[in-house]
Phi, psi and omega in degrees: 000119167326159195346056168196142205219115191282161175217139171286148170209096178035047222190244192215170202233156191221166152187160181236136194234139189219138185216184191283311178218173210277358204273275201345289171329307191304310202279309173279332176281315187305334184285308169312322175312304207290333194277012186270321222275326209219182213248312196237137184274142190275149197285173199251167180251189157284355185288167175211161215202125156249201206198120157204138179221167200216124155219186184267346178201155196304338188296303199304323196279305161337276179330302192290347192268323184293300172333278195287021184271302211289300151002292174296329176278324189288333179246351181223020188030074177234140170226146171265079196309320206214081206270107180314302181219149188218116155220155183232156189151102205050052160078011186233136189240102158276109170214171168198152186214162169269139354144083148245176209226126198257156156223114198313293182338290214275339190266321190104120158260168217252290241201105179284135177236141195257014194171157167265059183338145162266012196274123179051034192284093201222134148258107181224184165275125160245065194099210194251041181221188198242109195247162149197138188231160215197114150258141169286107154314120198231000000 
């Protein structure tokens, strides 16, 4: 996956992403999750599911969002494949994806993962794009 790069951590598993703008950044972290948790991603359906959240700054709305991806998979086994619409702004994150239905048999997991950590959890600026690094509890 392009301008994202996994790392082992003590552990525990991670990766850092750098993208042009922050929808991108956002957009590029959900694949890395889903590319820890399962071996194959499943195909979406038509339902679509949104995701909206409020925090005070971008590292936190990252975390709570990579959560509640991680949430949604760990109790309904549902993943957001294919994210329709994305807007990030003033500290509130608006989206929606389509709708896949994970199945261990047919996707594989890969990777349990038990948390999104606050541990070395960072959203900046870089040039004239967007780095973020995001460690897993596993």
């Amino acid at each position: 996956m392009e301008g994202i790069s996994f790392f082992d951590h003590t552990g525990d598993i991670g990766f850092e992403v750098r993208a042009f703008d922050l929808v991108q950044l956002f957009h590029d972290a959900a694949e890395g999750l889903y590319e820890i948790l399962v071996e194959t991603l499943p195909p979406s359906g038509a339902e679509v599911e949104s995701v909206e959240l409020e925090e005070a700054a971008p590292d936190l709305l990252l975390r709570s969002f990579l959560s509640e991806l991680l949430y949604r998979f760990l109790t309904r086994r549902v993943i957001l494949v294919d994210f329709i619409a994305m807007s990030i702004g003033e500290g509130r994150l608006r989206a929606r994806g389509r709708v896949a239905r994970f199945d261990q048999d047919r996707d594989g997991l890969r990777t349990e993962l038990k948390a999104v950590t606050y541990h070395q959890l960072e959203v900046r600026r870089v040039g004239l794009g967007w780095k973020a690094r995001v460690i897993f509890d596993v």
